[in-house]
N, C-alpha and C positions, 0 to 999 in steps of 0.2 A: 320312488315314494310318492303316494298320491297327496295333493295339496288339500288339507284339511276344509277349507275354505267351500269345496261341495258339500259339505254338511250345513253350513250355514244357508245355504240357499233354499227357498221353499221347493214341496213337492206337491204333483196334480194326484190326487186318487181317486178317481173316478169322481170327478168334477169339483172335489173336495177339497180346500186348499189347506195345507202344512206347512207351516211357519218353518220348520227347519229339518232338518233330514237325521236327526239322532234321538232314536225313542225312547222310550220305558215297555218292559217286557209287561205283558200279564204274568202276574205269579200268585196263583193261588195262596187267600190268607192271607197276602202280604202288599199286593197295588188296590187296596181298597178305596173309597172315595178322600180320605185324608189323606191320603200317602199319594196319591195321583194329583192333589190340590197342593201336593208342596212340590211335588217332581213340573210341576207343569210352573207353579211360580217361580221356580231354579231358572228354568228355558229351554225342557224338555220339548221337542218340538211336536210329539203326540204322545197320549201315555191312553193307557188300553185298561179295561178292567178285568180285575181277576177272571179265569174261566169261571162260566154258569154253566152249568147242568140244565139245556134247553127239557130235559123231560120234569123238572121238576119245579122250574118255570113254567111250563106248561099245565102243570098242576096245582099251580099257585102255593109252592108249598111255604109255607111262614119263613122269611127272612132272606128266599133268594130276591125278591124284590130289590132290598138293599145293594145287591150287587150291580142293578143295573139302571138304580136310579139315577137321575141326569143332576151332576156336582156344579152345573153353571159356567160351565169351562166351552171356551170355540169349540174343540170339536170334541164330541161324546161317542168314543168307540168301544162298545162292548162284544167281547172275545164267549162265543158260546160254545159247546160241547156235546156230542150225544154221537147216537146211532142207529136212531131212528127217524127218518123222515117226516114225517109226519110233526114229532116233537119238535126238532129242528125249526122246520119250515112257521112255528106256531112262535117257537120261543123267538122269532126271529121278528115276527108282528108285532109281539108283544113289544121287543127292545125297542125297534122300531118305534110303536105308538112312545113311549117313555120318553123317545128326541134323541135316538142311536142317530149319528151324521154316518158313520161305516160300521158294519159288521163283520165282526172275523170269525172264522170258522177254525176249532181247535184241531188240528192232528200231527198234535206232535209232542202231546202230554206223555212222558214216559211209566208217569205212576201205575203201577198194577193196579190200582184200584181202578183207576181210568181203562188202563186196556182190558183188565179182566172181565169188563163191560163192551169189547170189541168197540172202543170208542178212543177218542186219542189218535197215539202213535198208530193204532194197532191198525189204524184204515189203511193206512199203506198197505197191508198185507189183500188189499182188494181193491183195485183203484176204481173195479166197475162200482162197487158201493159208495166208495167217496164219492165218487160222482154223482151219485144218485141223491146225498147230500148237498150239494154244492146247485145243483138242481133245484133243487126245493126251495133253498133261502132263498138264491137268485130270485127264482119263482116268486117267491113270497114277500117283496121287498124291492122299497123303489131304490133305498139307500144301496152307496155303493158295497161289496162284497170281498171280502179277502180272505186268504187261508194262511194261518202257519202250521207248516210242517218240519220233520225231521230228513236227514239225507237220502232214507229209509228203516226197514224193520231192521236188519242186520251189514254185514259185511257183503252178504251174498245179494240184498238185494236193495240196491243203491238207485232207487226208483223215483228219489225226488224229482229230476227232469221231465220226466213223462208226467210225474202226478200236475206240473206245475202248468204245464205244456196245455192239458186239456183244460185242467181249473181256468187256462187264460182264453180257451176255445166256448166255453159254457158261460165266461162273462165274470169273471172273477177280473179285482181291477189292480191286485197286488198280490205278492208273495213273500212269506218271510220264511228263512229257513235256518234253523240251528243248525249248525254245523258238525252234528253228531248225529249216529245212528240211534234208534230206540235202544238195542240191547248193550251199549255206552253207559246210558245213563248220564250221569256227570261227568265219567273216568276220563282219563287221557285228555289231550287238546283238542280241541273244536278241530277239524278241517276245513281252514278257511277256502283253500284252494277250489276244494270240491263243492264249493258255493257258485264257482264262476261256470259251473255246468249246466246251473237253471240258469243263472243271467243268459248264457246260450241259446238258451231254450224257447225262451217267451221275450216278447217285445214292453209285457207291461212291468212297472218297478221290482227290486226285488231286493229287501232288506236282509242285510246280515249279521245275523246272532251268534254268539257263541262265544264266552273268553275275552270281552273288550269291559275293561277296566278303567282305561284311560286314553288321552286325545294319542299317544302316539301307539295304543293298539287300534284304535280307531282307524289310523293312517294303515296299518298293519292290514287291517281287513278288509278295506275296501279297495286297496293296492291287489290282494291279492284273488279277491271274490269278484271285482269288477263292480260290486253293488251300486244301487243310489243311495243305498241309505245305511243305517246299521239301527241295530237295538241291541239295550244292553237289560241284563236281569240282576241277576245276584248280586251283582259290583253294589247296588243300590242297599245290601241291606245296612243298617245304622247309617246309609247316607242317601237321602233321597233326593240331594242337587249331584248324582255325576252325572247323569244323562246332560242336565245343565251345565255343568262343567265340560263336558265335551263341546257344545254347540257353543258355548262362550269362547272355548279355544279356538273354534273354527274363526270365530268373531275379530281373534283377539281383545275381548272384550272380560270382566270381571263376572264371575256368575250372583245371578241377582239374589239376593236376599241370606246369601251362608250369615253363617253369625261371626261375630269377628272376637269376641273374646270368651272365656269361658263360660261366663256369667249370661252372657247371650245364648252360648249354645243349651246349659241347663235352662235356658227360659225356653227353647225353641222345641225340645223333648218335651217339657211340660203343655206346652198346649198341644202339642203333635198326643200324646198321653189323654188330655181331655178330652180333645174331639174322638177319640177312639171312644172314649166312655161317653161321652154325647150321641154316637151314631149307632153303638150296638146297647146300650145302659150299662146298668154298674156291673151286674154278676157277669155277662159275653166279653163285656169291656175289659175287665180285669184279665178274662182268658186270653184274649184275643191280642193283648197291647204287651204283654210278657214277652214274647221272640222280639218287637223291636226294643224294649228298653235292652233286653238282653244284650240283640247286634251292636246299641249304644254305645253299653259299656264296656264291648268289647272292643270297640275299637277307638272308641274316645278317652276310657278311661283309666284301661288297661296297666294295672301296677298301681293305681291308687285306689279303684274298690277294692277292699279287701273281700276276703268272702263270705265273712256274716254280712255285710254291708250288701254285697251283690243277692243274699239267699235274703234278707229283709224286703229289697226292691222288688226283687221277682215274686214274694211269695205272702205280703202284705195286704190285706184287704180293707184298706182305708184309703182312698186316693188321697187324704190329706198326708198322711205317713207317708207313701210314695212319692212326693210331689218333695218332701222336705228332705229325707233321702236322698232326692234326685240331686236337691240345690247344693246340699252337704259333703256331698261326693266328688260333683264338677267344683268346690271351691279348695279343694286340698290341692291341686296341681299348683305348684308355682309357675311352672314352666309357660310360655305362650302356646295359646293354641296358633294351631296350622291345618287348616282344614285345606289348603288347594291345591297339598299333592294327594288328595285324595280324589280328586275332581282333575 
């Protein structure tokens, strides 16, 4: 079993320094500038922002800006997307000029939407093209450059290693890999094993995604992928200190700032809640902050919302209604809260 304790140590990425080796995934909709400003005050040791759509950044189209403005955090890495070069290479300036410290490059988005756009997962299905991406930004960009990807398109072509191999020949200065195929999706367990076939591969870092939850999957996956690093995604929804929780375990140290009692945690939803409606306004706000109160209450408060209580919260257009809702809800539990076997 690998000693937890190499996550705690910082990482170089392409001259850029990293407080600690356990991240936060991009997840579209979901690692926005507030959710990234509390994963990172937990002790997230980098946290990444949702993918952008570089062709529509490039277009200036209204509100992808938001995604890749600079939150005031050490390092500002924004995760872009596309399939064409040219866009790429532009949305990549752009981040850049905003105060991106690295840029990752997406291909390993499984959503159809994304690949039915040949963009995503679906590069793997052409490594000369990915490359000709990976080209571009490099090109276009003094800041360092990273790629995540998937293991490959299917069963049949298990192509990460090669894609990782040249990404690290064309000056790419990391590599993250989920541990599943595109046509997986979410199903079955990650293959952490089959992680340790690009660590093989390439000499520069190589972080490992897929299925870590907690500090002893953490041990799990870097025991068995070889990684420097890991990143976690989904584990994070209603809890945006595990990535912190993991690096605090490597610590042995407390993760910074959970809330300790209930009343703390509905205070800590509520303003996670406001700055949602602070950063997109009221009407995006309201859209847009419903899947986390959702995750919330699903795992915080589970058997005491009931469900008019739960259909109120999510479906209330008065943030003062919601907010009181919120407090109403987290104060029916007798029970102590325990947030650190979540973490």
């Amino acid at each position: 079993m690998v000693n937890l304790t190499k996550l705690a140590a910082s990482l170089d990425v392409g001259g850029v320094r990293i407080r600690n080796r356990v991240f936060l995934a991009p997840m579209s909709g979901i690692s926005d500038e507030p959710f990234r400003q509390r994963a990172h005050a937990h002790g997230a040791g980098l946290v990444v922002s949702e993918m952008v759509a570089s062709g529509e950044l490039a277009k200036s189209r209204a509100g992808f800006n938001l995604r890749i403005r600079h939150s005031g955090l050490p390092v500002h890495m924004v995760q872009l997307a596309g399939r064409e070069a040219a866009h790429m290479a532009e949305g990549a300036r752009i981040a850049a000029g905003e105060g991106a410290d690295i840029i990752d490059i997406n291909m390993g988005c499984p959503a159809k939407k994304v690949t039915g756009g040949y963009a995503g997962s679906a590069l793997m299905l052409d490594l000369d093209h990915a490359l000709s991406l990976i080209d571009a930004v490099v090109g276009a960009v003094d800041v360092p450059v990273t790629v995540k990807m998937r293991l490959g398109w299917d069963e049949g072509a298990l192509n990460a290693p090669m894609l990782a191999r040249r990404a690290e020949q064309a000056g790419v200065k990391m590599v993250t890999v989920h541990g599943r195929t595109r046509c997986q999706f979410y199903q079955g367990k990650a293959d952490w094993r089959a992680i340790a076939r690009v660590k093989e591969a390439v000499s520069i870092p190589v972080v490992a995604n897929g299925d870590v939850c907690s500090p002893a999957e953490a041990a799990d996956i870097l025991d068995q992928s070889g990684a420097d690093a890991v990143m976690v995604g989904r584990a994070h929804y209603g809890a945006p200190w595990i990535a912190g929780g993991i690096a605090a375990a490597a610590r042995n140290e407390t993760v910074p700032g959970m809330p300790d009692n209930r009343q703390a945690l509905a205070a800590y939803i509520v303003s996670h809640y406001e700055d949602m409606l602070a950063l997109y306004g009221l009407e995006s706000g309201l859209r847009q902050a419903r899947k986390h109160l959702g995750w919330y209450l699903d795992r915080h408060a589970n058997g005491v919302a009931d469900d008019d209580s739960r259909k109120a919260i999510l479906t209330a257009l008065e943030p003062a209604r919601v907010i009181a809702l919120l407090r109403d809800v987290f104060s029916r539990d007798p029970q102590p809260l325990n947030l650190r076997s979540a973490a």
